[in-house]
C-alpha positions as a Markdown table, in Angstrom:
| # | Residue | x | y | z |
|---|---|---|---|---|
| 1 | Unk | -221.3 | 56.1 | -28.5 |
| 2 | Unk | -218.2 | 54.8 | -30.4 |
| 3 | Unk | -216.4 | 56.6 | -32.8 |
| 4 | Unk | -216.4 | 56.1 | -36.4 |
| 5 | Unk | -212.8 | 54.8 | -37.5 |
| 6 | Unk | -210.9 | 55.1 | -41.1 |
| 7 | Unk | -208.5 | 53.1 | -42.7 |
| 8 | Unk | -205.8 | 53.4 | -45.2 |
| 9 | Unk | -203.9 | 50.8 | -47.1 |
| 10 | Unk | -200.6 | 51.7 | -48.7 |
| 11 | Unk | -200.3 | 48.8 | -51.1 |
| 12 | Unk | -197.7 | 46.9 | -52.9 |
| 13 | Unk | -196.8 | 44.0 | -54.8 |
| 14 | Unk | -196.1 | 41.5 | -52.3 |
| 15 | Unk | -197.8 | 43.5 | -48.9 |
| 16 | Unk | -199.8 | 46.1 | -47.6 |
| 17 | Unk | -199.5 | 48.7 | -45.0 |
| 18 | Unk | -203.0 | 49.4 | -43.0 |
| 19 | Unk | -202.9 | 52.2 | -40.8 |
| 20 | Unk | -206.5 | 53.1 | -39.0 |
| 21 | Unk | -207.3 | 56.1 | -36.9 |
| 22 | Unk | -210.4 | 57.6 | -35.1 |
| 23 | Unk | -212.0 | 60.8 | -36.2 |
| 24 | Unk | -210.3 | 62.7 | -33.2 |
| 25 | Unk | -207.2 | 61.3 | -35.6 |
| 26 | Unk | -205.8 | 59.4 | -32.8 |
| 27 | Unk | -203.4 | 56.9 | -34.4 |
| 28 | Unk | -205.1 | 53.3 | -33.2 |
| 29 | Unk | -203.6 | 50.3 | -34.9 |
| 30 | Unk | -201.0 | 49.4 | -38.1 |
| 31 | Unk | -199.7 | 46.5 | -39.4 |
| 32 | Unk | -197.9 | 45.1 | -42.3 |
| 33 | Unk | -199.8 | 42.1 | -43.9 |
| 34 | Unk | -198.9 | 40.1 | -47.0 |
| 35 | Unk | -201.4 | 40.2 | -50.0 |
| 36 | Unk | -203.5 | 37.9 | -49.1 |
| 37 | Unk | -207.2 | 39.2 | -48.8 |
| 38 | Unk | -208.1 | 36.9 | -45.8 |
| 39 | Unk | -205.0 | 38.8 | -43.9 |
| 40 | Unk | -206.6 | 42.3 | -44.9 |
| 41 | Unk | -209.7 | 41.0 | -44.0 |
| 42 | Unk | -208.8 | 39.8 | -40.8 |
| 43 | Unk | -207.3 | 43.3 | -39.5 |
| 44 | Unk | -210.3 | 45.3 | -40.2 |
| 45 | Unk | -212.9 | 42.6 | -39.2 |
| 46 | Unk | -212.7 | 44.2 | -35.6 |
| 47 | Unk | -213.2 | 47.6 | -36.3 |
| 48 | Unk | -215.8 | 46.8 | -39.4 |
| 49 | Unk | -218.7 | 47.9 | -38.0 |
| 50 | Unk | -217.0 | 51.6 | -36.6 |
| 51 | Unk | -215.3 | 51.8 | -40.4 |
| 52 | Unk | -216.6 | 55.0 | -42.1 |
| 53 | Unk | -214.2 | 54.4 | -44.9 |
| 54 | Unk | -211.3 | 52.0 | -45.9 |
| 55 | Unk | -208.7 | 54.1 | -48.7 |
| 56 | Unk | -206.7 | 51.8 | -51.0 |
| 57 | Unk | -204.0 | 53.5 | -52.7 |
| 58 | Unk | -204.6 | 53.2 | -56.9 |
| 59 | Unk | -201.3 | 51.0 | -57.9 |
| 60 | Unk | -201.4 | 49.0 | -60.8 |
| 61 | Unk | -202.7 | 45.8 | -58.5 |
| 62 | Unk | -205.7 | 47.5 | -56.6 |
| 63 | Unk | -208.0 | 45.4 | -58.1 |
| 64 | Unk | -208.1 | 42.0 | -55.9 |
| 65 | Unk | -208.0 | 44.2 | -53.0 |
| 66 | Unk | -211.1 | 46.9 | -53.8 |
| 67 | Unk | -213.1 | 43.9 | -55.2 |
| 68 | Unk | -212.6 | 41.7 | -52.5 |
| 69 | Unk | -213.5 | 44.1 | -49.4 |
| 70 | Unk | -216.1 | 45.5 | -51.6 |
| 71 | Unk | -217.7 | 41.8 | -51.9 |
| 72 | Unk | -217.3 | 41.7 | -48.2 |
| 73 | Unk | -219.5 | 45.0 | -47.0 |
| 74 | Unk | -216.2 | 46.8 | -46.6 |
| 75 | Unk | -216.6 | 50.6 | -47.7 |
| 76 | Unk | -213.4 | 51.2 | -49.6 |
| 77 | Unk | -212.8 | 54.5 | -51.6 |
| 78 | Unk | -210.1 | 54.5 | -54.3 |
| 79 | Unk | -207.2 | 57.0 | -53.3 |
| 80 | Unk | -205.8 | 58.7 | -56.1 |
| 81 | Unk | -201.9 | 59.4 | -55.5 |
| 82 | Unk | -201.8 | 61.7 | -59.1 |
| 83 | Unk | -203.8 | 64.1 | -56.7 |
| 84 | Unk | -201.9 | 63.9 | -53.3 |
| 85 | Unk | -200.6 | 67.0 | -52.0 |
| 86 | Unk | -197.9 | 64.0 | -51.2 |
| 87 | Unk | -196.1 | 64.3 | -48.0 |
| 88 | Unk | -195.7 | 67.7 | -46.6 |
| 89 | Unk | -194.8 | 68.2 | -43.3 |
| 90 | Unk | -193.8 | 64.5 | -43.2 |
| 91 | Unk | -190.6 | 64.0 | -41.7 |
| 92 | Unk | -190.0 | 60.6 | -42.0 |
| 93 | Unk | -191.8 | 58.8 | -45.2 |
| 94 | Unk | -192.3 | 54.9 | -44.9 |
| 95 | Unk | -195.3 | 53.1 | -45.4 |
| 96 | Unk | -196.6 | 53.0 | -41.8 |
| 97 | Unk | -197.2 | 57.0 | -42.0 |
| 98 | Unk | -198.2 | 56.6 | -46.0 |
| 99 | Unk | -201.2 | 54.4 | -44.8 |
| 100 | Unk | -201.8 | 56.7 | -41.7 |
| 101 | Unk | -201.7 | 59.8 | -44.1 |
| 102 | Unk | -204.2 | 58.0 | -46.1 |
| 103 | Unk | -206.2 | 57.5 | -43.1 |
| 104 | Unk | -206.1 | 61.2 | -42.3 |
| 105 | Unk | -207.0 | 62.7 | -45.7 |
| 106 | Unk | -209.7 | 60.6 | -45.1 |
| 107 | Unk | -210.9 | 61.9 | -41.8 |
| 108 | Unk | -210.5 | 65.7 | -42.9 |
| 109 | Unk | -212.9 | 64.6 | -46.1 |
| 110 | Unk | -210.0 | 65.8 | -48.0 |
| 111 | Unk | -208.7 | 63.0 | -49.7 |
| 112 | Unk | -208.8 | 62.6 | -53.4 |
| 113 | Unk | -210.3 | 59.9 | -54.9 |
| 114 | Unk | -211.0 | 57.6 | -58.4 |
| 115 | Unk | -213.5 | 56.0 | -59.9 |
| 116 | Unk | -214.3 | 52.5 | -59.2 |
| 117 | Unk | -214.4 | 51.0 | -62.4 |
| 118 | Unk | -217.1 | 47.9 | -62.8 |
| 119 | Unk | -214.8 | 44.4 | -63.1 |
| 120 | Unk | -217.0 | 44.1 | -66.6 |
| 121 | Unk | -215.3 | 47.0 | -68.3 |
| 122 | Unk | -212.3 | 47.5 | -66.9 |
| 123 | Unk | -210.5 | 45.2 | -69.9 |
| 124 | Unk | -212.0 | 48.0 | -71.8 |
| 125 | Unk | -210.6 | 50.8 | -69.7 |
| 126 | Unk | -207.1 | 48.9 | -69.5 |
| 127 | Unk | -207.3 | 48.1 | -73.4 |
| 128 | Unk | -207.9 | 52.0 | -74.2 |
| 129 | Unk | -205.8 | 53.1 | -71.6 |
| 130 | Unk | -202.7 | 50.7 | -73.6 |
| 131 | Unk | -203.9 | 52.5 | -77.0 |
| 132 | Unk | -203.7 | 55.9 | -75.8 |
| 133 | Unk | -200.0 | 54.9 | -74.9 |
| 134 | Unk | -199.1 | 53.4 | -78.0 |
| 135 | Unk | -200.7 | 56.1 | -79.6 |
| 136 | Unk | -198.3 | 58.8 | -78.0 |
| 137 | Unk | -195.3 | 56.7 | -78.5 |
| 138 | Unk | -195.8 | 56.5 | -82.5 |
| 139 | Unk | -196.4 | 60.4 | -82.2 |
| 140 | Unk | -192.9 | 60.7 | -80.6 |
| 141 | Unk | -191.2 | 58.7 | -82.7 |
| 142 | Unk | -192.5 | 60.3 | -85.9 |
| 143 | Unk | -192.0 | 63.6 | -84.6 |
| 144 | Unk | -188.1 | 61.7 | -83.8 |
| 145 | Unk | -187.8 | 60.9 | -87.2 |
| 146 | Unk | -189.2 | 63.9 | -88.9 |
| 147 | Unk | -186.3 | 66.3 | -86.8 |
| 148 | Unk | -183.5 | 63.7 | -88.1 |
């Protein structure tokens, strides 16, 4: 029987950081891939059908990437960094042991996640989301102004 694998994708701007281990956590296979879905794709296309779970990290650009494995059968859970108990015992942080950390939260079913938002309402979500900010930076500058 094969073991089930997980994945984790430390994500950024202009590439991503995939890191996949088995569930005895052996470290199997990282690489560093531009942002380019068919690159992503790609990686984990081998190890697809052994994939319990594939963790994107929730950075302002996580869209194309969730949507996209998600249209392609991918099982991808949205890691939420707010949440992380980031980096103890790490010695040496860099985004091949980020995505392998990823990975292992994973594996120990303690990683923290987000909600998936539907593409439909997430202009919604963003456009509250942009209120609420606005909202707190007129109750700053008022409170400002009122102490002058």
């Amino acid at each position: 029987m094969t073991k089930a694998v997980m994945a984790g994708i430390d994500l950024h701007s202009n590439n991503v950081m995939i890191g996949i281990v088995d569930e005895d956590g052996r470290r199997l296979k990282h690489q560093k891939l531009d942002c380019r879905l068919e690159d992503v794709e790609g990686f984990l296309r081998p190890f697809k059908r052994r994939l319990r779970s594939v963790a994107v990290e929730s950075t302002y650009n996580w869209y194309w990437l969730v949507d996209g494995l998600r249209a392609r059968s991918y099982p991808v859970v949205l890691a939420n960094p707010a949440k992380i108990d980031q980096y103890s015992g790490i010695k040496h942080a860099d985004d091949q042991n980020d995505a392998y950390f990823l990975a292992e939260l994973q594996r120990l079913n303690i990683l923290p996640t987000g909600h998936i938002y539907d593409p439909e309402l997430r202009p919604v979500r963003d456009l509250l989301r942009r209120r609420l900010s606005l909202v707190h930076q007129r109750t700053a500058l008022l409170l400002s102004f009122k102490s002058l």
